[in-house]
Structures are given as structure tokens and as C-alpha cells.
N, C-alpha and C positions, 0 to 999 in steps of 0.2 A: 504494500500500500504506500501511497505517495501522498505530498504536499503541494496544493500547488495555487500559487496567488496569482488568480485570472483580472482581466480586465472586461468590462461588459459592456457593449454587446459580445457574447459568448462568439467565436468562430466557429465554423466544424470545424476543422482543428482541433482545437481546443476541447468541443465536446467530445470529438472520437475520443482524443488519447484517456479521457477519464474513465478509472474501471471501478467497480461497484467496492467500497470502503476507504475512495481516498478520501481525502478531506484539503477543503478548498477555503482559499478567503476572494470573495467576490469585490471588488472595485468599479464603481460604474454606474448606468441607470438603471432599473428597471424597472418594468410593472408588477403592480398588482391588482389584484382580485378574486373574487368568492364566490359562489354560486349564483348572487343574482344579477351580477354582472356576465356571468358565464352564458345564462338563458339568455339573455337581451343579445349576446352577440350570435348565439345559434336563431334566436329568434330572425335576426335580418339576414343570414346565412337561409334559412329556409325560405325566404322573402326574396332572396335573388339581390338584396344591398349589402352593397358596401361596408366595411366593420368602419368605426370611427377612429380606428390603430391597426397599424399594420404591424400584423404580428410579425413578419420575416426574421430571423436570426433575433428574436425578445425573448427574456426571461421573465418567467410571471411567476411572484411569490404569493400562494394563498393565504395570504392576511386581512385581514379589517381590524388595520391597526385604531387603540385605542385615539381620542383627540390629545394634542400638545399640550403641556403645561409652558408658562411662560421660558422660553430662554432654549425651546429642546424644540426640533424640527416635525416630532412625532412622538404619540406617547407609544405604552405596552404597544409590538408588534412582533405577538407570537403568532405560529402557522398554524392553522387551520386545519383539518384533516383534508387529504387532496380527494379521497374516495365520493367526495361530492361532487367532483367535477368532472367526473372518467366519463359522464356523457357524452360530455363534449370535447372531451381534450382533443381524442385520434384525429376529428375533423380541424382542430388548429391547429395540429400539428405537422396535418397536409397542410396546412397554411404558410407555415415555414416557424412553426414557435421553436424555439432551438432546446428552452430551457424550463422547468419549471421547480419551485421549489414549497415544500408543506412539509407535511407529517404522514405516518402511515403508509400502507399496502395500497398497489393498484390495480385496476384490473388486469384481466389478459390481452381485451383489444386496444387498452394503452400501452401496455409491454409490448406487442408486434407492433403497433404505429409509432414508438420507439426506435424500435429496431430496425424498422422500413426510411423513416423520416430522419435518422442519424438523431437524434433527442437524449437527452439526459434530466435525472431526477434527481435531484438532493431535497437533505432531510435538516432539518435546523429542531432543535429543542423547544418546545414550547413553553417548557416552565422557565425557561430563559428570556423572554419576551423584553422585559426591561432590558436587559443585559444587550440583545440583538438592535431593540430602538436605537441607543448608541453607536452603531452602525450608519445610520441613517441622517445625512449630513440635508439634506431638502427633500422639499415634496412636491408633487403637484397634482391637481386634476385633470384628467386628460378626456374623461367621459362620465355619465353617467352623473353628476354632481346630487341628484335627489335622492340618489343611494347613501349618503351619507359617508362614513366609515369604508364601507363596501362598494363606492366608487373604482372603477381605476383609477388609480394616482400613479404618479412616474415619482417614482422613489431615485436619490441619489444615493451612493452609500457607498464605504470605505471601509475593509479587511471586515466585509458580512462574511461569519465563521457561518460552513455546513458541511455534510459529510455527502458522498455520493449515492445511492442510494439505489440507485437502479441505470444502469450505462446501455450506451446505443447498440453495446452488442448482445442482449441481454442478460448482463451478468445483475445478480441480484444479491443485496447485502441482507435482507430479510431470509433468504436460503442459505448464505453463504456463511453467513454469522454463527445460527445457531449453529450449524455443522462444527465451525471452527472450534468452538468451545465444549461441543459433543468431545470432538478429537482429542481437547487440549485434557478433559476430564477424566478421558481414558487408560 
């Protein structure tokens, strides 16, 4: 397993080389969002419009970060379970999403749209959510503003700590973990 301090937007490159347990510190923008920003954008995808972001080579972290207190960019912004959004991931992912990052197990037909689309998944801590805000040097809305919290916002952020979680070639640290520690106990 490796380290390694990316810059974002994520390259393929960059997401190829990542295999399932390394652990990354992200630098750069990104988006975010949740489920009910996730409908609105299948919803205009089934509609035949336009998204109002073009996902190509974007990382979307599932957050609805808490609101700022005075002096802080952003408040609490722990991840969200991603299993909420496997509906619609595969279809952004044809899109060109390169990246996304939450909490949790995914489906199957995001593992092969994964695999198919070069994509990668990292895992950030949720009871760290303070700790992660810190990270997060600006914010902004980019859609959706009546969603509150749950907007996309274009997040800025500097050495965001996550681990990899699931890699483009389908290596998975959910299989791969417990195994490890099966072995190591043996």
C-alpha cells in the first residue's frame, strides 16, 4: 500500500495507479452532494437536459456539510453513506465522474461502471467530520441552492486525508481487509 498527495481534478492517471488501501491526501476542488441533489440530476438526464456541472474528470464527496461558524469556510463535513446514490452513480460515471468519495459498501453495477469508466472510490471517516472541515479552505454553490446543506457546492480543500476504497480495476479494501487480518490472525 502507498501514499500519495494528489492534486484535483483527479487525472486517469492518477486514478489508474490507485489500488484498493492506499491512502491519499487530496488538494484541489471538488464537488459535493447527496441524494437529493443526485435525483435532480438523473431527473434532467431522463429529460434529455443538460446537468448544470459537468461532471468530466470531478470528484464528488457525499456530504451535507454542517453551516460555518464565524472564521471556518465550513462546518462538520462528515460523509454520508454513498449506498444512497448507487442509483445513479454508473450513469455519471458514463459521464466522465472520475472520483467519488463517502462511506460504506457499493453496489455491483457501480463496481463494473468503475471498472468500465477507469473511477475510483475513497473512504474518509465520519466521526472525523470536524477534523476533515479543516481541510476545506472555501466553498461555493454551484446548483441546487434551495437544497440547503445538500446543495452542490465546489468545495476547495488542502491535504483532504482518505483511504482508497475501491480502484478502477476492481480491487476492493472491504474484501481485501478483512482477508488481511483473517491471515494476519492465523
Amino acid at each position: 500500500m502507498a501514499h500519495y498527495a494528489l492534486t484535483l481534478p483527479l487525472s486517469a492517471a492518477d486514478a489508474g495507479m490507485l489500488r484498493a488501501g492506499d491512502t491519499v491526501v487530496l488538494t484541489g476542488p471538488l464537488l459535493t452532494g447527496r441524494d437529493a441533489a443526485h435525483k435532480r440530476l438523473d431527473a434532467l438526464l431522463n429529460e434529455g437536459k443538460e446537468l448544470p456541472v459537468d461532471l468530466r474528470g470531478e470528484t464528488i464527496y457525499y456530504v451535507g456539510p454542517a453551516p460555518a461558524s464565524p472564521g471556518h469556510a465550513c462546518g462538520a463535513a462528515g460523509p454520508t453513506s454513498s449506498y444512497r446514490m448507487d442509483a445513479y452513480t454508473p450513469r455519471l460515471l458514463r459521464l466522465g465522474l472520475r472520483c467519488m468519495i463517502g462511506k460504506g459498501k457499493r453496489s455491483e453495477a457501480v463496481r463494473a461502471a468503475m471498472r468500465e469508466c477507469g473511477a475510483v472510490y475513497l473512504g474518509t471517516v465520519g466521526g472525523a467530520a470536524a477534523l476533515i472541515a479543516r481541510s476545506i479552505e472555501k466553498t461555493e454553490t454551484v446548483c441546487y441552492p434551495d437544497l440547503g446543506t445538500e446543495a452542490i457546492h465546489r468545495f476547495y480543500v488542502r491535504d483532504f486525508p482518505a483511504v482508497v476504497l475501491m480502484d478502477s480495476v476492481g480491487g476492493n479494501l472491504y474484501e481485501t481487509g478483512p482477508a488481511q487480518y483473517r491471515q494476519e490472525d492465523a
